[in-house]
C-alpha positions, -999 to +999 in steps of 0.1 A: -262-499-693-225-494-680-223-476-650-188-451-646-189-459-604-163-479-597-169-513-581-157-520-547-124-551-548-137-586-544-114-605-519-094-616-549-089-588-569-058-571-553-061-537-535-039-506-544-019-496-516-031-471-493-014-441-478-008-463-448+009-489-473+034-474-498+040-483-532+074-503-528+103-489-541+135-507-551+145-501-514+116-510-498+115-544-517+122-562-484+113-555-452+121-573-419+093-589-398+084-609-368+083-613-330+113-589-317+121-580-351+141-544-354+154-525-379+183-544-383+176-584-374+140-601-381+123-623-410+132-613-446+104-606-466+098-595-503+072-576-518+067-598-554+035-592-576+014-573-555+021-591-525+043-595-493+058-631-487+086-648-468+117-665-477+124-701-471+152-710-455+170-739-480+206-732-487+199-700-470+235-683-457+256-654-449+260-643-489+224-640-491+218-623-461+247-596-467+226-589-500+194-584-479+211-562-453+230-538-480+200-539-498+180-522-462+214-500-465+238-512-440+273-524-446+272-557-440+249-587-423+262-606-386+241-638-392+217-660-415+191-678-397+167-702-410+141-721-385+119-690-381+138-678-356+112-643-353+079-667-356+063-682-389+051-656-414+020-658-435+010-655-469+026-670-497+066-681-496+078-665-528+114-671-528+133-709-519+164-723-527+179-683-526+218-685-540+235-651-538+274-647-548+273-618-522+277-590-549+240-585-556+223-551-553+189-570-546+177-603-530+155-606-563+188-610-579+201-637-569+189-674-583+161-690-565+132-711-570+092-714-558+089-743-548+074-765-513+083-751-483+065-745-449+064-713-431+086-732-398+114-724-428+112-689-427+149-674-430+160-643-410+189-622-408+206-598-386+225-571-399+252-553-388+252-515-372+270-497-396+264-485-431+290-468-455+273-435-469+288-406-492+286-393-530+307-421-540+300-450-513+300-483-527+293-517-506+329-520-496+342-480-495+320-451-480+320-426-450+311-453-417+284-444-398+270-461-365+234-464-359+232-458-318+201-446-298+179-450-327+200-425-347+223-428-376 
């Protein structure tokens, strides 16, 4: 006989997220991680197929980075850094070889591969302290805000 109580997830079958772990949305594709990591510089890491996961740091550079910072909504990014800079993520890598023109909405835009890389290749970025906001604000054209003493 079938029984209607649900069984508990196996270690391989992925979990839902919980309340303390919400469902991405397209902003919250990427998030930045690692040792001293704030809201604005740390590891870049992408939520793909149920999972978070890092980005390696081949041909990893400023175009790609400015795509990752806009993307977290600010204007624009200071640096690329490769070498994991904020400490070696875990999990799977799920992006390598990342080439963006600059213009993307998303990092998941741009053209990468999957392919071998090690987690001492983790990429990072460090994003600037302003953002361009307002009804029409585009990635180059928008009402400049600062973010000081934690607030925008």
């Amino acid at each position: 006989p079938t029984s209607s109580t649900p069984r508990p997830p196996t270690s391989s079958t992925p979990r839902p997220p919980t309340s303390s772990t919400p469902r991405p949305t397209p902003t919250t594709l990427i998030r930045l991680r690692g040792q001293g990591a704030t809201d604005l510089q740390g590891r870049v890491e992408v939520f793909q197929n149920g999972v978070w996961g890092t980005v390696c740091d081949d041909f990893w550079d400023i175009y790609d980075a400015t795509v990752v910072c806009r993307q977290l909504g600010y204007a624009r990014a200071l640096s690329a850094s490769g070498g994991a800079v904020y400490g070696q993520g875990t999990g799977p890598i799920l992006m390598n070889d990342v080439e963006c023109r600059g213009s993307e909405a998303q990092l998941q835009n741009c053209s990468f591969r999957i392919s071998h890389c090690s987690h001492h290749e983790d990429a990072s970025v460090s994003c600037a302290k302003i953002r361009l906001r307002g009804e029409n604000a585009t990635h180059s054209e928008g009402r400049v805000e600062v973010f000081q003493n934690g607030a925008w």
